[in-house]
N, CA and C of each residue as an Amber inpcrd file, in Angstrom:
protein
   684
 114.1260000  74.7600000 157.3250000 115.3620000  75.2090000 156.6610000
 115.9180000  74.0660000 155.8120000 116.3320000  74.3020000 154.7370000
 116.9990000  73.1800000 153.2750000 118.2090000  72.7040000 154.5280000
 118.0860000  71.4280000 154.9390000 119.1430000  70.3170000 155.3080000
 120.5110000  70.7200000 154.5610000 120.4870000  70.9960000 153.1710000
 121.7950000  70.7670000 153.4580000 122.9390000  72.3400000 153.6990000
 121.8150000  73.4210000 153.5430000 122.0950000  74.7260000 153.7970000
 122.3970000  74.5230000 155.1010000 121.2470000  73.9340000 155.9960000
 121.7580000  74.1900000 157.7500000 123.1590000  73.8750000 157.9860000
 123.5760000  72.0930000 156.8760000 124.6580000  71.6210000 157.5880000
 125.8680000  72.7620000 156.7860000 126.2960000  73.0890000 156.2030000
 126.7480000  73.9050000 155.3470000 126.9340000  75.5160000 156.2330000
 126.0660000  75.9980000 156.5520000 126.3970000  76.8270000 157.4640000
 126.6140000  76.5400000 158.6600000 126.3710000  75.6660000 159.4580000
 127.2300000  74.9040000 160.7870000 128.8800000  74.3720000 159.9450000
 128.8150000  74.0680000 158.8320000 130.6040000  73.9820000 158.6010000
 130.8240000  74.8220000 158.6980000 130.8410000  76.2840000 158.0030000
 131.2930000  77.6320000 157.9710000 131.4450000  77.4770000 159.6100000
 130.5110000  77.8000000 160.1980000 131.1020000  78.5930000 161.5620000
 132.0030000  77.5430000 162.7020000 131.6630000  76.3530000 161.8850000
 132.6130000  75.7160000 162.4330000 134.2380000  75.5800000 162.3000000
 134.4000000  76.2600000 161.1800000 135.8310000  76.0750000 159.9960000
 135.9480000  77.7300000 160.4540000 135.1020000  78.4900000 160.6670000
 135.7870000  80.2010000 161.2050000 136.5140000  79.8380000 162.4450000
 136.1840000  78.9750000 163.3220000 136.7590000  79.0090000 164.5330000
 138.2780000  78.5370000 164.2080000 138.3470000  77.5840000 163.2800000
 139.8790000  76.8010000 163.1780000 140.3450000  77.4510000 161.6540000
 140.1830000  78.4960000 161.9210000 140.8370000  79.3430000 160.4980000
 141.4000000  80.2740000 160.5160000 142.3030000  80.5890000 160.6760000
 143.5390000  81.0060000 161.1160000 143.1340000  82.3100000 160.3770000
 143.7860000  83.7990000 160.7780000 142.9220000  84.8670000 160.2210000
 143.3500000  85.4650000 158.9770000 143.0120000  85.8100000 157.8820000
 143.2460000  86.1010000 156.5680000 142.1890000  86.0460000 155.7230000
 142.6150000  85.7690000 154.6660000 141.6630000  85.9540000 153.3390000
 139.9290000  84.7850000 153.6420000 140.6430000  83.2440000 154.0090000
 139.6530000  82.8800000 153.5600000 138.6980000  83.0700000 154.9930000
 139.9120000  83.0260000 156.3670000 138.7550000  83.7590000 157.9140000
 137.6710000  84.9070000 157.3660000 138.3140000  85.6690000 156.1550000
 137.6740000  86.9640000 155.9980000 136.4050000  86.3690000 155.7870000
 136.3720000  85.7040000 154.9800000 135.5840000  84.8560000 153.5970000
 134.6150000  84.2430000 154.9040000 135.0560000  83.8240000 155.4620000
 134.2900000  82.6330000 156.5090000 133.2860000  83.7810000 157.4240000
 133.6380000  84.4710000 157.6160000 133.0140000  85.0440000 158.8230000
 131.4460000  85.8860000 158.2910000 131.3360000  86.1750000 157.4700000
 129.8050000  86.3240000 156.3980000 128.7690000  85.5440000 156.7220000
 127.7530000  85.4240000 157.1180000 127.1440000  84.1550000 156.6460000
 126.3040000  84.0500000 155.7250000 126.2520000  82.0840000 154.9640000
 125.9400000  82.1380000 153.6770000 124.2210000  82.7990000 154.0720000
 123.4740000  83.1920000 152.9250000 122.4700000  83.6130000 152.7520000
 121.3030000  82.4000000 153.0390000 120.3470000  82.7420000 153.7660000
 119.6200000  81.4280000 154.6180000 118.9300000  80.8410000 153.2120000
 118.4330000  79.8990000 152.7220000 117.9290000  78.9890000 151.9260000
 116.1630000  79.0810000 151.7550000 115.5120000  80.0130000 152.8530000
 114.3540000  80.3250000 152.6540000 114.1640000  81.7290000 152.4080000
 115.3430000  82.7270000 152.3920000 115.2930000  83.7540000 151.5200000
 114.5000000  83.8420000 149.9750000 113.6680000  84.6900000 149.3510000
 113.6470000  84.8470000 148.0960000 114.4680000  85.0960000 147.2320000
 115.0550000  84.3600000 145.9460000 116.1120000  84.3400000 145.2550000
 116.3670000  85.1460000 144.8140000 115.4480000  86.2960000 144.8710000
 115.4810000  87.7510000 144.4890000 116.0910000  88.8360000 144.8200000
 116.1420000  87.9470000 146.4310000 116.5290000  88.8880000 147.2630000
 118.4420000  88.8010000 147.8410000 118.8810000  88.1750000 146.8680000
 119.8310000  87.0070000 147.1800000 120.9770000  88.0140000 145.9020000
 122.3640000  88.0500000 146.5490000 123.0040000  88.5300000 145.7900000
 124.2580000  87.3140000 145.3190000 124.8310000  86.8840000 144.5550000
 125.2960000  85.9030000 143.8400000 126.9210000  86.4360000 142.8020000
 127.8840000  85.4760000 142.9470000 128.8020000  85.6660000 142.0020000
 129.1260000  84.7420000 141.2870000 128.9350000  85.0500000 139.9720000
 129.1910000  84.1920000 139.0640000 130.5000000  84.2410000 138.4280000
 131.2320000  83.1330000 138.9400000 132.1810000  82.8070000 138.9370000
 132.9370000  81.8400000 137.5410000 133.9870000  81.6320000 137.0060000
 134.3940000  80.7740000 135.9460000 136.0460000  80.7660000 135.9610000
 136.4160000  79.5730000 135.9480000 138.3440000  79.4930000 135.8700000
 138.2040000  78.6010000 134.9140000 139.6270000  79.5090000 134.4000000
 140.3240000  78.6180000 132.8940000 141.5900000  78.0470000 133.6090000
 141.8510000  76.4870000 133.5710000 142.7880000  75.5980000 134.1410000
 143.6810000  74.8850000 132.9990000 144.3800000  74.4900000 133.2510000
 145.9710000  73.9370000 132.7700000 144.9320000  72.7850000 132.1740000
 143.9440000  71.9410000 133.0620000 143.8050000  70.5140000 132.8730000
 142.5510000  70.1530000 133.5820000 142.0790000  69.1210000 133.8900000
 140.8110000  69.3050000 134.5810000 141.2490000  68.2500000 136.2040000
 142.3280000  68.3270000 136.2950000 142.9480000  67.3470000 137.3630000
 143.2460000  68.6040000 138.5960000 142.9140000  69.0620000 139.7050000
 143.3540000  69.8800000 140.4780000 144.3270000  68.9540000 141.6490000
 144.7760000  68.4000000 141.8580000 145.5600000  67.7200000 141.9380000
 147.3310000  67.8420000 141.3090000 147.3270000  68.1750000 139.7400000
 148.4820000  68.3810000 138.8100000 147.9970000  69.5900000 138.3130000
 147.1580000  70.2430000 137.6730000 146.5320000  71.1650000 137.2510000
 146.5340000  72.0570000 137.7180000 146.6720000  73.6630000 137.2650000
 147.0430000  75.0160000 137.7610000 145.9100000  76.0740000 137.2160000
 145.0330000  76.8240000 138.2340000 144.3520000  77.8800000 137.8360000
 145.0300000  78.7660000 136.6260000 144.7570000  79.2120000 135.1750000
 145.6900000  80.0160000 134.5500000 144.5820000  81.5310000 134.9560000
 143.4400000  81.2740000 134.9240000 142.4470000  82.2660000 135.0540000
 141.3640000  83.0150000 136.3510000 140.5870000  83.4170000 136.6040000
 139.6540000  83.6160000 137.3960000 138.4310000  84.8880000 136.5030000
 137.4160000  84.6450000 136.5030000 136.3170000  85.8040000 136.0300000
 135.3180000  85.3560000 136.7790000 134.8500000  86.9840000 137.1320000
 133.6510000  86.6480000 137.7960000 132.7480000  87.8510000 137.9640000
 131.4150000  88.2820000 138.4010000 130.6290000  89.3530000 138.1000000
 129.4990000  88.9110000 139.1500000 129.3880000  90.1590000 139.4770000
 128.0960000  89.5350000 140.9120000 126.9160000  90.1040000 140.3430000
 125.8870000  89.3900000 140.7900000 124.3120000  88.9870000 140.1920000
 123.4490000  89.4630000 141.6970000 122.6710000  90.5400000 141.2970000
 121.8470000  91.0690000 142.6050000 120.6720000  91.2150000 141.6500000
 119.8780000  90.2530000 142.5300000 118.2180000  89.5370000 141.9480000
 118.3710000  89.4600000 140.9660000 117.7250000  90.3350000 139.7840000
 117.5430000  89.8510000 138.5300000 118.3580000  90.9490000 137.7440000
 119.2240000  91.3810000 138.1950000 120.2130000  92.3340000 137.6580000
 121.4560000  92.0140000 137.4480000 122.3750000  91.9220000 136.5040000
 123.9960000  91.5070000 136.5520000 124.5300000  92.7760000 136.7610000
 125.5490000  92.9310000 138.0130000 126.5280000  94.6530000 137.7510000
 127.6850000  94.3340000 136.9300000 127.5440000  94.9470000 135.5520000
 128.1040000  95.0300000 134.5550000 130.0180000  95.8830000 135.5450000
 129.6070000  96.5040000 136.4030000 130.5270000  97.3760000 136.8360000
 131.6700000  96.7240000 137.7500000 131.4650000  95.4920000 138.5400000
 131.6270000  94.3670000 139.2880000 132.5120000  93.4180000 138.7110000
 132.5350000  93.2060000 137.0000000 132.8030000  92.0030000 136.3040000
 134.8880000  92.7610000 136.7050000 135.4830000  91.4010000 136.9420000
 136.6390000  91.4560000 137.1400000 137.3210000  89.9970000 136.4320000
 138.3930000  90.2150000 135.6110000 138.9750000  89.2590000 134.7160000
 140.5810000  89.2360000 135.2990000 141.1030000  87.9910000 136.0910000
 142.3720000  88.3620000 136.3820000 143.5420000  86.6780000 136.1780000
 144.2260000  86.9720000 135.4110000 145.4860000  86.1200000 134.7950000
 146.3310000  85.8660000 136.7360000 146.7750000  84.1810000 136.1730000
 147.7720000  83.7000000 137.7420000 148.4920000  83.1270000 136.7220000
 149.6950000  84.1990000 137.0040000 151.3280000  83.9370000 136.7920000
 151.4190000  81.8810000 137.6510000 151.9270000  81.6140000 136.3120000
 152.3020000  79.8420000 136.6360000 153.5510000  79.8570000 137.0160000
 154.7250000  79.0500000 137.0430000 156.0710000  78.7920000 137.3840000
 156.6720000  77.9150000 135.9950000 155.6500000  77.5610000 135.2160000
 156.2160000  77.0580000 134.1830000 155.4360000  77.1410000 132.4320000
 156.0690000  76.5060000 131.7360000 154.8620000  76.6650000 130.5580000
 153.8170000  76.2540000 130.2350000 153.0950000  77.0950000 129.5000000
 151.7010000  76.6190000 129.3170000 151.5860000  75.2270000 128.5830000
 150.7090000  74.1770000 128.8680000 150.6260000  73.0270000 127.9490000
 150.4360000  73.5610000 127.0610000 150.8400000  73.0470000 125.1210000
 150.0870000  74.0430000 124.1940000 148.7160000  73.6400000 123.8210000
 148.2920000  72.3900000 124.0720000 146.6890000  71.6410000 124.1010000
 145.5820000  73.2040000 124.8820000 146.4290000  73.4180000 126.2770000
 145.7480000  74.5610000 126.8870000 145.9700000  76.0720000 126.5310000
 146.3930000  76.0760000 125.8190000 146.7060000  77.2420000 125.2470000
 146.3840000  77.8390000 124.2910000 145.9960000  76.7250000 123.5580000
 145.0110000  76.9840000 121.7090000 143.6030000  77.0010000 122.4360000
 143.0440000  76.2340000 123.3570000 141.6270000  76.4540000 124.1990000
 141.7130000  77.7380000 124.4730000 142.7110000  78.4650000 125.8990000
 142.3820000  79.5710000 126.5610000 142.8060000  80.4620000 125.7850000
 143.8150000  80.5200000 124.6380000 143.9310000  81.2560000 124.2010000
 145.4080000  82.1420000 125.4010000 145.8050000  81.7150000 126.1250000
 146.4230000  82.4680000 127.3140000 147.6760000  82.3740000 127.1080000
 148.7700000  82.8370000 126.5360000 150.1820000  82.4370000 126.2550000
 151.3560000  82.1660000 127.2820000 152.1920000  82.2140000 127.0370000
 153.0680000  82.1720000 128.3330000 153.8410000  83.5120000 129.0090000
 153.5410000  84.3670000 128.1200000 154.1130000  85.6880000 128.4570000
 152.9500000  85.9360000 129.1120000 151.8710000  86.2300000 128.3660000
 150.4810000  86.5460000 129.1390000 150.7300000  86.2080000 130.7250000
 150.7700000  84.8000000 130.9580000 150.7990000  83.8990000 132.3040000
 152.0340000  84.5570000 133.2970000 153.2450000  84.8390000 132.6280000
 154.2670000  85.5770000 132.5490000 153.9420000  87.0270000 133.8700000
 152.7110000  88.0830000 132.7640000 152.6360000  89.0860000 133.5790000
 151.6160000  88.6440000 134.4780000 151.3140000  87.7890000 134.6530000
 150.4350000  87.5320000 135.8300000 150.2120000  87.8820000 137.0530000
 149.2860000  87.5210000 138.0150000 149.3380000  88.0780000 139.4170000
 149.2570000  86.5470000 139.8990000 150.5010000  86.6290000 141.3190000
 150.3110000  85.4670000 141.8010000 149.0410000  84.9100000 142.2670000
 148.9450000  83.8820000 142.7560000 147.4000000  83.2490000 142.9060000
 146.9130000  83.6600000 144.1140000 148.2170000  83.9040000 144.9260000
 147.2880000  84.0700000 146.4780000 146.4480000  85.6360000 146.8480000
 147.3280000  86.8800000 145.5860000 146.4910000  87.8530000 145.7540000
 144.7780000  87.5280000 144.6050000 145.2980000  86.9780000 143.6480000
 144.0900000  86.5260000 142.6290000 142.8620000  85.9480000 143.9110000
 143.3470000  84.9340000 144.5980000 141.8410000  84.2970000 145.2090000
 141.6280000  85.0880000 146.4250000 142.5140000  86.0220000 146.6560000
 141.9590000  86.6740000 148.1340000 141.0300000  87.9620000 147.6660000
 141.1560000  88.1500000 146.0320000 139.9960000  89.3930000 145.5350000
 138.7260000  88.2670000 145.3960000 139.5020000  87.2030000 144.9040000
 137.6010000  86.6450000 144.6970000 136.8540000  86.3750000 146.1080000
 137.6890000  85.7460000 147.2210000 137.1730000  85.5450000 148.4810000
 136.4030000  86.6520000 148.6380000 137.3960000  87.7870000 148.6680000
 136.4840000  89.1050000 148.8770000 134.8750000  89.5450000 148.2470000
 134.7440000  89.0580000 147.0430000 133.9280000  89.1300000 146.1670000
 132.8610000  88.0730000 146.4910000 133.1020000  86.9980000 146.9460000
 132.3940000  85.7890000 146.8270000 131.8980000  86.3620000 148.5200000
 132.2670000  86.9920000 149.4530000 131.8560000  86.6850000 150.7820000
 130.3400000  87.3420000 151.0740000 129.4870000  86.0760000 151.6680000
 127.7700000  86.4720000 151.9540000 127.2280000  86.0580000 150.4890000
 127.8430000  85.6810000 149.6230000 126.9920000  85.5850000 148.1680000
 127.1370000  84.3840000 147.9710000 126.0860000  83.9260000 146.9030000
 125.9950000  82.5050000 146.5220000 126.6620000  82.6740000 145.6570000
 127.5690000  81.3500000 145.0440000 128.4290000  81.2450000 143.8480000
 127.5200000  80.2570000 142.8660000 127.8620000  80.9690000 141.5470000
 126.8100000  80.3930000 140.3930000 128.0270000  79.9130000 139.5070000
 127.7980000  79.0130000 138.8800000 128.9240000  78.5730000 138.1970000
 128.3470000  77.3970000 137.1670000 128.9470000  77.1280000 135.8390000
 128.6960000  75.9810000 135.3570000 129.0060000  74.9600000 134.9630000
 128.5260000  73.7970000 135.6140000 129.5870000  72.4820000 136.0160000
 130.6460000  72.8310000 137.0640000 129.7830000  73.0020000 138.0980000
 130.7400000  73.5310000 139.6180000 131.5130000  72.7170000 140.0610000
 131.6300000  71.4750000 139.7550000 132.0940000  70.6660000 140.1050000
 133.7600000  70.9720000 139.6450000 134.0750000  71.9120000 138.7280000
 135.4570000  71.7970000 138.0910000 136.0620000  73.1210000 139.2020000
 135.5320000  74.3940000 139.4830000 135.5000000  75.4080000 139.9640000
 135.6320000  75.6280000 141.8180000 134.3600000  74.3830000 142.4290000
 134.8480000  73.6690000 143.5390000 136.0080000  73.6850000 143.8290000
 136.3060000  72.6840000 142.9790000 137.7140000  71.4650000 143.3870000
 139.0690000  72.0020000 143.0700000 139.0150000  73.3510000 142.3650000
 140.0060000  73.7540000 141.9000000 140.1860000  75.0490000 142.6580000
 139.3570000  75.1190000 143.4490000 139.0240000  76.5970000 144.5360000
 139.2810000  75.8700000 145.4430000 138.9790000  75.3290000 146.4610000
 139.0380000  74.4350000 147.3370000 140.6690000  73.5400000 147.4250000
 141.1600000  72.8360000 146.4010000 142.5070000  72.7610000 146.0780000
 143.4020000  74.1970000 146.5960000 143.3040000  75.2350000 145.9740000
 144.0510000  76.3990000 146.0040000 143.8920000  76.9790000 147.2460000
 142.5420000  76.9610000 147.9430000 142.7860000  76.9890000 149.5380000
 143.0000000  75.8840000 150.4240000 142.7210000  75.3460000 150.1360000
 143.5790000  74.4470000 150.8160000 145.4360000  74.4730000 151.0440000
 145.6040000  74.8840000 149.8730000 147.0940000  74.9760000 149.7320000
 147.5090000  76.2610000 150.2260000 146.8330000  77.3200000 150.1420000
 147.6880000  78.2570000 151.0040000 146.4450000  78.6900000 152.2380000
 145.8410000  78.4630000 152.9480000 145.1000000  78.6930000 153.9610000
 144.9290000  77.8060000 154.6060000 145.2980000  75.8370000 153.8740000
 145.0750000  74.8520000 154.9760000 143.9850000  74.4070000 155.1300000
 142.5780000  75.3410000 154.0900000 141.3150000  74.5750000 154.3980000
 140.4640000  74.4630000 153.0970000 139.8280000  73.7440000 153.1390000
 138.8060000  73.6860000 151.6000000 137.9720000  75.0130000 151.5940000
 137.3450000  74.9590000 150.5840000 136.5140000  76.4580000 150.2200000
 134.9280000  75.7620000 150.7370000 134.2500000  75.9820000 151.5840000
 132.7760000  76.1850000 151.5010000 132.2850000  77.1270000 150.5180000
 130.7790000  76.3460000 150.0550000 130.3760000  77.8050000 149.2810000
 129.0070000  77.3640000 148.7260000 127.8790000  78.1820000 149.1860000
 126.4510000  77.6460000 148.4800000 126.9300000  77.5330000 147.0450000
 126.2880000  76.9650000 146.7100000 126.4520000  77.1260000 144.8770000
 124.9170000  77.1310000 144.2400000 124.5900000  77.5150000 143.1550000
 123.6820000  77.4340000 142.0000000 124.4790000  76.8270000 140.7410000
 124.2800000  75.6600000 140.2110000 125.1150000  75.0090000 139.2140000
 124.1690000  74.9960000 138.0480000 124.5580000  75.9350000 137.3200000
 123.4440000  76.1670000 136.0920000 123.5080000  74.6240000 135.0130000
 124.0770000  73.8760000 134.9410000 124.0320000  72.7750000 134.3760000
 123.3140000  71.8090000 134.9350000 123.2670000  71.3930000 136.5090000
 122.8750000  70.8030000 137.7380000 120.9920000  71.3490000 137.6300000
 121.0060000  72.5300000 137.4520000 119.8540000  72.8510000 136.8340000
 119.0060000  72.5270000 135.6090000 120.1580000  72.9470000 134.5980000
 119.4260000  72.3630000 133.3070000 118.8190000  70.9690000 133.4360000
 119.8110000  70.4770000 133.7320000 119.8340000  68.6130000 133.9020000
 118.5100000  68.4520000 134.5790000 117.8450000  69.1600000 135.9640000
 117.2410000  68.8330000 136.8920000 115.4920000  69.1390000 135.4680000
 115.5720000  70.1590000 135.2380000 114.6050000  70.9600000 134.3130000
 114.4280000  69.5670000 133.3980000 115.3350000  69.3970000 132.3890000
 114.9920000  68.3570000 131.6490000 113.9950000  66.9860000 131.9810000
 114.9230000  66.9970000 132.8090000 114.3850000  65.4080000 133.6120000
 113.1390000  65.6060000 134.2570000 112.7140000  66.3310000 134.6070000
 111.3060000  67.0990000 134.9360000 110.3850000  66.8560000 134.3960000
 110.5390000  67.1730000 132.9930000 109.8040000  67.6250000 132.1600000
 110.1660000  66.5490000 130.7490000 110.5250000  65.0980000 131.3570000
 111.0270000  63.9520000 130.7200000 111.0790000  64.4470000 128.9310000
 112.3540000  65.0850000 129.4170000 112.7460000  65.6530000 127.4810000
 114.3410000  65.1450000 127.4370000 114.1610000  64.1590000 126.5920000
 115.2470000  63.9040000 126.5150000 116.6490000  64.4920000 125.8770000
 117.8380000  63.9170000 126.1380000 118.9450000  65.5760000 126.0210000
 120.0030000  64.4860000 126.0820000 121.3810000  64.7590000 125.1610000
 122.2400000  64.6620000 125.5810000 123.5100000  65.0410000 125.9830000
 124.3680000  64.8810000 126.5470000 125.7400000  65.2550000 126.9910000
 125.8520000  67.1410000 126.6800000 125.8070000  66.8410000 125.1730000
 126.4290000  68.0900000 124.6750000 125.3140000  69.1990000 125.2080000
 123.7800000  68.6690000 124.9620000 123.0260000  69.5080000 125.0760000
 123.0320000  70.7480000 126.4510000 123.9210000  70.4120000 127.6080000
 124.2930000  70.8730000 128.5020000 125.4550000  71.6320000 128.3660000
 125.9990000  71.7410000 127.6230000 127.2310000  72.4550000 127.7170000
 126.8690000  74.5390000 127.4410000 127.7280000  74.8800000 128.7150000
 127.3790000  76.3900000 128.7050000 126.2350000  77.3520000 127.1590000
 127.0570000  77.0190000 126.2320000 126.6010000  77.8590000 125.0140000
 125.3360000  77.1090000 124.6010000 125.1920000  75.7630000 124.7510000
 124.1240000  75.0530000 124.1130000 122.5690000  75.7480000 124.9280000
 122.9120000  75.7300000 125.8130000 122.0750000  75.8330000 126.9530000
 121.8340000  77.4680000 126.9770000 122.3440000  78.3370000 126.3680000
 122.7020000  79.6880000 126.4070000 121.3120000  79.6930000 125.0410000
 121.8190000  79.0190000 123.7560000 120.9680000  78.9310000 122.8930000
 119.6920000  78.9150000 123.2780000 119.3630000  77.6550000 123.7980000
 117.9150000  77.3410000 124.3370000 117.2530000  78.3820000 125.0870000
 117.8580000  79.2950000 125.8140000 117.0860000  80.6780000 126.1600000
 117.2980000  81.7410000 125.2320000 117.6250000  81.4910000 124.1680000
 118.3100000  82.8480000 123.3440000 118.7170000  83.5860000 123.8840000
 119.9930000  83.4020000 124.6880000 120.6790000  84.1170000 124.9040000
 121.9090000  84.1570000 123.9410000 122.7230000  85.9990000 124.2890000
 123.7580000  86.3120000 123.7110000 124.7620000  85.4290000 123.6070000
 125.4600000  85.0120000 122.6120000 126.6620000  83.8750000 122.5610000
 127.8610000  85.0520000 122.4140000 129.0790000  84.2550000 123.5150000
 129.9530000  84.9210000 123.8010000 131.1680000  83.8890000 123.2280000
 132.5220000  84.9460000 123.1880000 133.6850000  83.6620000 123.1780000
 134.2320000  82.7710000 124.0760000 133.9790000  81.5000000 123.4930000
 133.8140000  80.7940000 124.8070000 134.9380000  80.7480000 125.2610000
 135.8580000  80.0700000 126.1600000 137.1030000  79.5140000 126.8420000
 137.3210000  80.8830000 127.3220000 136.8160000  81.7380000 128.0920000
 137.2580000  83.3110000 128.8200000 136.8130000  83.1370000 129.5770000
 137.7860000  83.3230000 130.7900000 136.8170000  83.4230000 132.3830000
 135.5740000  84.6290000 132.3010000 136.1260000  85.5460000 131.7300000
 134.8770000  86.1250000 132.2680000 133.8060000  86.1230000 131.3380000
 133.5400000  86.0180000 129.9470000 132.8200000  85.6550000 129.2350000
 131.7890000  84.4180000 129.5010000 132.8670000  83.6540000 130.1150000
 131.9060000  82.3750000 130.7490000 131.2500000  82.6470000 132.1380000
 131.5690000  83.2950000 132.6100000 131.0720000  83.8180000 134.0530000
 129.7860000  84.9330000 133.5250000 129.8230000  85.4280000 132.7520000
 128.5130000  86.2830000 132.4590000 127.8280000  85.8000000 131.7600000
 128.2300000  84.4320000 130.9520000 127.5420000  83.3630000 130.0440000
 126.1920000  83.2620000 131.2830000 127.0700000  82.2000000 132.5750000
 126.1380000  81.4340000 133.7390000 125.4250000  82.7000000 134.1400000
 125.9360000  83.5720000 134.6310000 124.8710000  84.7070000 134.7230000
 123.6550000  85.3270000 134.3790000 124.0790000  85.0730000 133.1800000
 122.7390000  85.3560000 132.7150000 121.7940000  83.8860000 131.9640000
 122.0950000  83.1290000 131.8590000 121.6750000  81.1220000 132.1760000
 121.1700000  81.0820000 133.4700000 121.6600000  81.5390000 134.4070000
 120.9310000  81.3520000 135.5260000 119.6150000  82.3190000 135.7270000
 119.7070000  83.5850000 135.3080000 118.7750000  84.6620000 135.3330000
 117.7230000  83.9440000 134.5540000 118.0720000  83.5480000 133.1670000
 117.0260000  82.5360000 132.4400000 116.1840000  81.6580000 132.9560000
 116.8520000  80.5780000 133.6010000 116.3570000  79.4520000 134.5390000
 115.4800000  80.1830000 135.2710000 115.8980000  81.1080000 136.3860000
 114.7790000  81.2080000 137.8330000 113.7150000  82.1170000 136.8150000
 113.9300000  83.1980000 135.6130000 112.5390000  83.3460000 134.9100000
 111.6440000  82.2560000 134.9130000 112.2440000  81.5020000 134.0700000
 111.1920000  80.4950000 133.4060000 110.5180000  80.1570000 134.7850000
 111.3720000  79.6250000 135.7150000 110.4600000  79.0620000 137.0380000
 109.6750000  79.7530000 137.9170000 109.8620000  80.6630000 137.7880000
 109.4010000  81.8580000 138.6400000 107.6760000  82.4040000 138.1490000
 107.1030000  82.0220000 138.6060000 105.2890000  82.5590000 138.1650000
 104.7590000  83.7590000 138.8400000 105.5930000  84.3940000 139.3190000
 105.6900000  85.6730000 139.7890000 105.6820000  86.0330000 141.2190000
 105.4370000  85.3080000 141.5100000 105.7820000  85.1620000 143.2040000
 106.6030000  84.8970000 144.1560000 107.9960000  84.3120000 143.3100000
 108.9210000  84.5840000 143.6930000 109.6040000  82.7100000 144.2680000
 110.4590000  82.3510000 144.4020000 110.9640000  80.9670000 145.0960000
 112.0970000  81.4010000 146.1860000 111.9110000  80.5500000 146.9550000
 113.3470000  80.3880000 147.7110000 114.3420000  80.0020000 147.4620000
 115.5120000  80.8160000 147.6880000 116.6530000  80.2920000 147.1320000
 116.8700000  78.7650000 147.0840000 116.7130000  77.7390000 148.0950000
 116.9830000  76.5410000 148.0460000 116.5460000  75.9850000 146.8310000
 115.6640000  76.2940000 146.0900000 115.2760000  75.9140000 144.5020000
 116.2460000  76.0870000 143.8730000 117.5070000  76.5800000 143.9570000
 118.4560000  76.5230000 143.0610000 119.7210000  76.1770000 143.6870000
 119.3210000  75.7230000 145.0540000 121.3600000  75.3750000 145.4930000
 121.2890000  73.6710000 144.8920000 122.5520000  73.6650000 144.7220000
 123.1270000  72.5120000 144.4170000 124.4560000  71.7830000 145.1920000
């Protein structure tokens, strides 16, 4: 079994016991999908938040999109796009990016019903995301703050990938060459508008569907080929 899947699911059931019951107990009590599964067989949400800032710490979710991925299929029917009402105004730096105004933010839904649909959504599935590292910490922040505990969560980091692919296959690349759309190019895939949760969430979706093609020689891999 992938080491760091085992330890990862010994946190989960260790963090269900001291998790007080609600959204993210809900979330906890699933378990993640074992790491020698076929990735095929593996159902996945691809996830994306548009933030105030990249500091979760000072920084406020304005967004959430996300769409779940079963094997090599995206359910178009699944994709859910939902605005978190802030307490104050939008920076305008973040606002010409997301495009998200302050009235917009205005009719919002508070955050704690916003992450208790994605918990719902995310529970038993791997989360795909790109540059997870921003999505983590800013999920994990937000439970923490109203549940008291960080977010566990397998991930597939379609950038964490690219990066891994490159270096593989000693081709050299830089910075930019990783960024969602660049990387979207390189498989010819559909280009979407970028800075939208959910646009970017069906971006990685189908970036990731790309990736396990190319790797895939028909026989299929274990999921652990793509956690990160």
């Amino acid at each position: 079994m992938h080491l760091t899947s085992l330890v990862l699911d010994w946190r989960r059931r260790l963090r269900l016991r001291r998790t007080t019951p609600g959204p993210l107990h809900d979330y906890l009590a699933a378990p993640f999908p074992g790491p020698t599964i076929d990735y095929r067989d593996v159902e996945y949400l691809a996830v994306d938040l548009e933030t105030t800032g990249l500091d979760p710490r000072d920084d406020l979710i304005l967004s959430i999109g996300h769409v779940v991925v079963r094997g090599a299929l995206i359910d178009l029917a699944s994709a859910s796009h939902r605005t978190v009402r802030i307490g104050h105004s939008i920076p305008e730096a973040s606002a010409v990016i997301h495009q998200i105004t302050d009235d917009q933010a205005a009719r919002g839904e508070d955050l704690d019903a916003v992450l208790a649909g994605l918990l719902t959504a995310l529970r038993g599935r791997v989360m795909i995301a790109h540059h997870a590292r921003i999505e983590r910490s800013f999920l994990s922040a937000a439970c923490r703050r109203l549940y008291g505990r960080n977010l566990l969560v397998p991930v597939a980091d379609t950038q964490a990938l690219a990066r891994r692919n490159l270096e593989r296959r000693n081709i050299p690349f830089k910075g930019s060459d990783l960024r969602l759309h660049a990387l979207g190019e390189r498989y010819n895939l559909p280009r979407y508008e970028a800075h939208n949760a959910l646009s970017d969430a069906l971006a990685a979706a189908e970036l990731f569907l790309a990736q396990a093609a190319y790797r895939d020689n028909g026989r299929g891999l274990p999921l652990s080929a793509f956690l990160c």
